[in-house]
N, C-alpha and C positions, 0 to 999 in steps of 0.2 A: 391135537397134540398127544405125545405117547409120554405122561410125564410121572412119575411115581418118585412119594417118598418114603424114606425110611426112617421114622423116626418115633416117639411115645410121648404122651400127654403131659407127663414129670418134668420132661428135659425144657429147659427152657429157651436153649436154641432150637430146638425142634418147634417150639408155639410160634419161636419168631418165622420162619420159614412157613408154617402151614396156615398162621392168620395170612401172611402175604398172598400166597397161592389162592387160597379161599374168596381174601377181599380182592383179589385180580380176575374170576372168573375163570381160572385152571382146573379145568378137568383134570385128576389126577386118581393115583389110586395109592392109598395109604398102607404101606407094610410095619406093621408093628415091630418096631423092635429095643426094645427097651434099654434105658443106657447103661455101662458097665456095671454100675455098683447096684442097679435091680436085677437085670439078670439070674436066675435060679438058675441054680448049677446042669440043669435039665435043659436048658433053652439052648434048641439049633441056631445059630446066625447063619440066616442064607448065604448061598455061595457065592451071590455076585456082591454082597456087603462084603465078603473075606476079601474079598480078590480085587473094591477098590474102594473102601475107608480107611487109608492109611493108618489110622491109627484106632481101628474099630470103634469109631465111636461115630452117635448120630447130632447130626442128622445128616443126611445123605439125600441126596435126588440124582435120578436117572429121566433125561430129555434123551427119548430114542434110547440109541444105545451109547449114548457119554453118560458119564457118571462123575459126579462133583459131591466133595465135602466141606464141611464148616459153615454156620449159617450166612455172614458177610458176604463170602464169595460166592456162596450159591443164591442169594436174594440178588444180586448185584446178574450173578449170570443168566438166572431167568429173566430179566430183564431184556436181557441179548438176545434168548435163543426163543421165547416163546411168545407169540404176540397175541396181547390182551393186556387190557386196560394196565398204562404202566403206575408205578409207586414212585418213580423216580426220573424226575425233569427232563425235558432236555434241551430247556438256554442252561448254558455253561455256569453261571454265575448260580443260579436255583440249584444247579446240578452242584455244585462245592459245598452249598451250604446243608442240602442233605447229609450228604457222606462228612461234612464235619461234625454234624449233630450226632450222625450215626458213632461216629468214633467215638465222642465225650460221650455218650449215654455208655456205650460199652465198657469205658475205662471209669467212667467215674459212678456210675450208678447202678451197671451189674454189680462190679465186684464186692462193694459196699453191701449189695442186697445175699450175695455169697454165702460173704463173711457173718449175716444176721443167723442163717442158719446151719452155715458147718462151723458158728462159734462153739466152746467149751464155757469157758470161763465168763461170769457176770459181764467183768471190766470189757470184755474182747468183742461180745455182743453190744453192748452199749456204746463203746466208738465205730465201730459198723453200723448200728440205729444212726446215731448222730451223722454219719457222713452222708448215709441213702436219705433222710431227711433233707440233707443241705443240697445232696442234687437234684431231686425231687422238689426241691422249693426253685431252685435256679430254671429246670424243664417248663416249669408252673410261668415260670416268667416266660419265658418264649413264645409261652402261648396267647399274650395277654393281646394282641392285635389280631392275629388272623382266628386262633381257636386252635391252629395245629401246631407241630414242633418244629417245622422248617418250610414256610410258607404258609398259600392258601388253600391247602385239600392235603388230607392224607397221603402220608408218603413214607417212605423205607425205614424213616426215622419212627413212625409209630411202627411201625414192626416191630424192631428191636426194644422198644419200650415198654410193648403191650405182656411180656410175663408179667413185671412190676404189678402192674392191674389186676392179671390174673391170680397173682398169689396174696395180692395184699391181707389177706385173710386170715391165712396160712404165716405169712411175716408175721403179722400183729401177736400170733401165739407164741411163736419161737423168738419173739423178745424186740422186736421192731416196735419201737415208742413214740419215733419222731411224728410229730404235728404236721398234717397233709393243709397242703396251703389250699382256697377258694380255688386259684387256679386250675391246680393239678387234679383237686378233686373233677372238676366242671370237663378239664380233659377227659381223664375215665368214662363223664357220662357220656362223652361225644365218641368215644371209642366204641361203647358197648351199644351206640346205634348204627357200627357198621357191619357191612355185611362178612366179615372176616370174625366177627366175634365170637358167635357160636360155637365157630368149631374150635375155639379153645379154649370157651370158657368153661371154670371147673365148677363141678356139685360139691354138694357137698361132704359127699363122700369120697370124691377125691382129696378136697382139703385135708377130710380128717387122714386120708393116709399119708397126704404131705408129710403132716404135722407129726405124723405119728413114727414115719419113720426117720426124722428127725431126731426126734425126742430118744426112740431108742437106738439112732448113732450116738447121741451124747452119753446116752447111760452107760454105752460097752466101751465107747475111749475113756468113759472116768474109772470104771471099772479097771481096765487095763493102766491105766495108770498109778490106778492102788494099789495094784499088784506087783508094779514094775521095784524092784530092787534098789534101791537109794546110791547113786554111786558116788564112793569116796572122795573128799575134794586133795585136790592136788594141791601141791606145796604150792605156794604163792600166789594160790587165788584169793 
């Protein structure tokens, strides 16, 4: 297979796309390209990233010469177009219940995990703790029969889960408090005995840059904020 992506170890739809590739046995070839808000003012994005990341962002895969963005569609499209060991069922019924897991872990337990480190404010980070906690306990349940998140073996749905894993390290600095249930812990360990784990899991020197650049988004929005001019209230507020 002629399959390459485009994506960087930060982004965390990028991990989700390249543990899948990885734990499926895809030969691929990794172009670095890091996501808008690391980018140094100095960095080329290749021409064929311009010409089909709609919205230049990663992550990106090129099978042959198609090209697909956003990790959902492209986890889901590799599926289709490249054959090796699949992540995602195919009785009808196993097949729904991945792609429903897939979707509650994206709506309820990214954004949650987001919100822990592009918070500002004490209060704003600690009901994002508290949420990714509460879906993070509900996952933990899922797991409580088979070991995975939507059946009995590995599947799409641990893709999309597995940054959670990788950064929890990195969460836990930038203000992530909630209590990891037996469960979810015990998931993680069975995670990082697959073969898709390596290539995304982080040192510890990536953590600390996680962390770090983090910490100094928070410091230049507070800054700017102190800066920002007080504007007059209007009659009848």
């Amino acid at each position: 297979h002629d399959v390459a992506l485009y994506g960087h170890w930060i982004c965390p739809f990028a991990t989700r796309v390249q543990f899948a590739i990885v734990e499926r046995g895809i030969d691929h070839d990794l172009i670095d390209v890091p996501p808008s808000a690391v980018r140094g003012p100095d960095f080329e994005l290749p021409v064929e990233f311009v010409e089909h990341s709609p919205r230049l962002e990663i992550p990106m895969v090129r099978v042959g010469d198609d090209y697909l963005a956003d990790s959902i569609p492209v986890l889901e499209w590799l599926e289709e177009r490249v054959d090796a060991p699949a992540l995602l069922p195919t009785d009808r019924t196993e097949r729904r219940l991945v792609r429903d897991r897939m979707a509650w872990i994206d709506r309820h337990a990214f954004r949650p995990m987001i919100g822990v480190y592009y918070g500002l404010e004490p209060g704003a980070i600690a009901q994002a703790s508290d949420a990714l906690a509460d879906a993070l306990a509900e996952m933990g349940h899922w797991t409580a029969e088979t070991g995975w998140l939507a059946g009995p073996a590995p599947s799409l749905a641990e893709a999309i889960a597995m940054p959670i894993h990788v950064r929890m390290e990195g969460l836990r600095r930038l203000g992530f408090t909630g209590e990891l249930t037996p469960e979810w812990r015990a998931h993680g360990d069975r995670c990082r005995e697959l073969a898709g784990w390596p290539a995304v899991a982080w040192s510890a020197e990536q953590t600390d840059e996680f962390v770090g650049r983090f910490e100094a988004f928070r410091r230049k929005r507070r800054r700017a904020a102190q800066r920002s001019p007080q504007m007059p209230e209007r009659a009848g507020d």
